[in-house]
Each structure stands twice: as structure tokens, then as C-alpha cells.
VMD Tcl script that draws the C-alpha trace (Angstrom):
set ca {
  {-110.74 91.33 -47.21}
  {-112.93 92.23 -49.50}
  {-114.59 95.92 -48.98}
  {-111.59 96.68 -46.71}
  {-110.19 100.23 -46.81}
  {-106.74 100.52 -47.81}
  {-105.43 103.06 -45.49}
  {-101.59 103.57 -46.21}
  {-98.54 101.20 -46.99}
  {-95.34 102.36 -45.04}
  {-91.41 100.64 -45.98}
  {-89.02 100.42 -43.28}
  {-86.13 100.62 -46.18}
  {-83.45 99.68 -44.22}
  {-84.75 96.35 -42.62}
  {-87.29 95.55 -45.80}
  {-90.14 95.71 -43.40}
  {-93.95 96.76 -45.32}
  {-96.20 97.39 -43.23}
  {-100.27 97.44 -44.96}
  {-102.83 99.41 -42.66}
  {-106.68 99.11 -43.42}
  {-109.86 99.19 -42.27}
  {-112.30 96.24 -42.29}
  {-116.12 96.67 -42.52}
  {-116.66 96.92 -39.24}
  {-114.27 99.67 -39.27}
  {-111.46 97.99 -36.69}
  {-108.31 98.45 -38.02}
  {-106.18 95.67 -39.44}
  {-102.30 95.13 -40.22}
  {-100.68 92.78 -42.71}
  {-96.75 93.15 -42.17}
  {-93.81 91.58 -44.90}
  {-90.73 90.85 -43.70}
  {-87.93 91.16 -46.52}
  {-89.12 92.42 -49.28}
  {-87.68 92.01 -52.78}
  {-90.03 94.00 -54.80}
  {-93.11 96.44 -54.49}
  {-95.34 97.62 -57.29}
  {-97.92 100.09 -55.53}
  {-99.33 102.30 -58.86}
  {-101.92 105.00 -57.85}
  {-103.30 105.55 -61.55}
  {-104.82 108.73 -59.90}
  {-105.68 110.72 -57.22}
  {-109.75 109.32 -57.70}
  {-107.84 106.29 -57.42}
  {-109.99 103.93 -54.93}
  {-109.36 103.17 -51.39}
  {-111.34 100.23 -51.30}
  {-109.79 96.28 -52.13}
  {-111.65 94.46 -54.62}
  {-110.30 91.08 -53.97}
  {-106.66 89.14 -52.72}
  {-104.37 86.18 -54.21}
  {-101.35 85.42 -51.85}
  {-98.66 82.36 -51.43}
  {-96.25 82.66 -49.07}
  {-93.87 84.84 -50.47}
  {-96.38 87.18 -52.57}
  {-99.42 89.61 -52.16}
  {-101.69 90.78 -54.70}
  {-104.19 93.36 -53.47}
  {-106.53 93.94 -56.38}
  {-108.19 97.61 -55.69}
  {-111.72 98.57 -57.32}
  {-110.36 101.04 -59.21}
  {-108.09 98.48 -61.20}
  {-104.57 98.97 -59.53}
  {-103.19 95.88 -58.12}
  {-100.54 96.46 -55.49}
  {-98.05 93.35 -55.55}
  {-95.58 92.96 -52.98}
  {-92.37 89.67 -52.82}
  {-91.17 89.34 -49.47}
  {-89.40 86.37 -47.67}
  {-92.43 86.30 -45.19}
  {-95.94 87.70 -45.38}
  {-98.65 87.88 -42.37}
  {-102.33 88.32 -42.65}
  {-104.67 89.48 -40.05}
  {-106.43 86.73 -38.84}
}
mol new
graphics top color blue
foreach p $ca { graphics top sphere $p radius 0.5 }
foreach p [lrange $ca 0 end-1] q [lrange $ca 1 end] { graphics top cylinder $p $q radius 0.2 }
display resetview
């Protein structure tokens, strides 16, 4: 996933559904969904803050989504599902 464009994160609050929508290199769009979540950390340092992910470390029940401009968006959910 690196290179991917991070387009937006949206939080169903009530159910604990995250929803992650980006952009790979070839431009198709991509989803990765958490069910449950327990605990999102999204900082945007800025609004020069980049788009663009850097690199990824995930388990089952975690997501770290390391942007090139130094945030790192982590995300604890019961279930978490990568594009393939």
C-alpha cells in the first residue's frame, strides 16, 4: 500500500464501523473496513499534511497507516479487512 492515496476515513459511531477509502497507483479505488472499533488516533498535524501512505504494520485487531508526512493513523477494532 505503499504510494496509496489516503482519500477519507468515515465512523459509523453507532455500530463502530471505519470505513478507509484510497486510491492505489493505478488510481482504482480501494476500501479497508473495521468492524468494532475500540480506539482511533487519526492526527492531521496540518492542513500540508500528506495524502500519501508511507508504509503499514497490522495484526488482526490493529492498523497502523504510517503517512509521509509523519502522522500515523492507528485504529483497534475487533476485526480489520484489507483489500486484497
Amino acid at each position: 500500500m505503499r504510494g496509496w492515496t489516503l482519500l477519507f476515513l468515515e465512523l459509523d459511531w453507532a455500530t463502530g464501523r471505519l470505513g478507509i477509502w484510497l486510491r492505489d497507483e493505478s488510481s482504482v479505488p480501494r476500501r479497508i473496513f473495521a468492524e468494532e472499533v475500540s480506539d482511533l488516533h487519526a492526527p492531521r498535524a496540518s492542513a500540508e499534511a500528506s495524502l500519501v501512505i508511507e508504509g503499514l504494520a497490522h495484526t488482526a485487531e490493529s492498523l497502523e497507516i504510517r503517512m509521509r508526512s509523519g502522522e500515523v493513523i492507528r485504529i483497534t477494532a475487533r476485526n480489520i479487512l484489507l483489500p486484497a
